[in-house]
N, C-alpha and C positions, 0 to 999 in steps of 0.2 A: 747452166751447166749441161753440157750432152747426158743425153739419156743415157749411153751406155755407161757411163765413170757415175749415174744414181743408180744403178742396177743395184739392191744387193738381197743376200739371199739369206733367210730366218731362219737358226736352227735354235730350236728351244729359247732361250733366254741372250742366246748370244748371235750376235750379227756381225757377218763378212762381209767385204765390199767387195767386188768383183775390180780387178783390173786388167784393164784392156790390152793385148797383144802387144803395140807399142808403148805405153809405157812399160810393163814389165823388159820389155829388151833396155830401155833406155838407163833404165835403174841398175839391171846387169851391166851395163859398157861403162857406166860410169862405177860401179864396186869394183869390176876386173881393172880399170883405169887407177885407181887407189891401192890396190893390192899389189899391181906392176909396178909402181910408184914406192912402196915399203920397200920391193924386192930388188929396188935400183935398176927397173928396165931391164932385167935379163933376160928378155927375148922370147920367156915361154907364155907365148899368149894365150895358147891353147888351153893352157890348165890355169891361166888367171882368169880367161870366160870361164871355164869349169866351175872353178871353187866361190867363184862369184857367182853366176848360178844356182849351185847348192845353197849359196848362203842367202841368197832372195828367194828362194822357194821354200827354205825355212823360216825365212818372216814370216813369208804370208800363208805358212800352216806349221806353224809349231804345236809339237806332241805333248 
């Protein structure tokens, strides 16, 4: 496995994995790809990358 994708970082008792620049995009194109897919292709891509986005950057840091 690359070094960068065993990177991860210790905080007290709980551990994060770090992930890399490309996958994070990859994860986002395929959510906004499913979410245009619910909404029956209506064209707004701009805010299925959006809400796809918010919704992988609160995976991988939920409050």
């Amino acid at each position: 496995m690359p070094k960068k994708n065993q990177e991860t970082q210790q905080t007290g008792t709980q551990t994060e994995a770090a992930i890399n620049f490309d996958d994070r995009h990859d994860m986002i194109a395929e959510a906004a790809y499913f979410i245009a897919e619910r909404r029956g292709f209506d064209g707004e891509c701009e805010a299925h990358w959006l809400e796809a986005k918010r919704e992988i950057d609160q995976v991988g840091n939920p409050e």
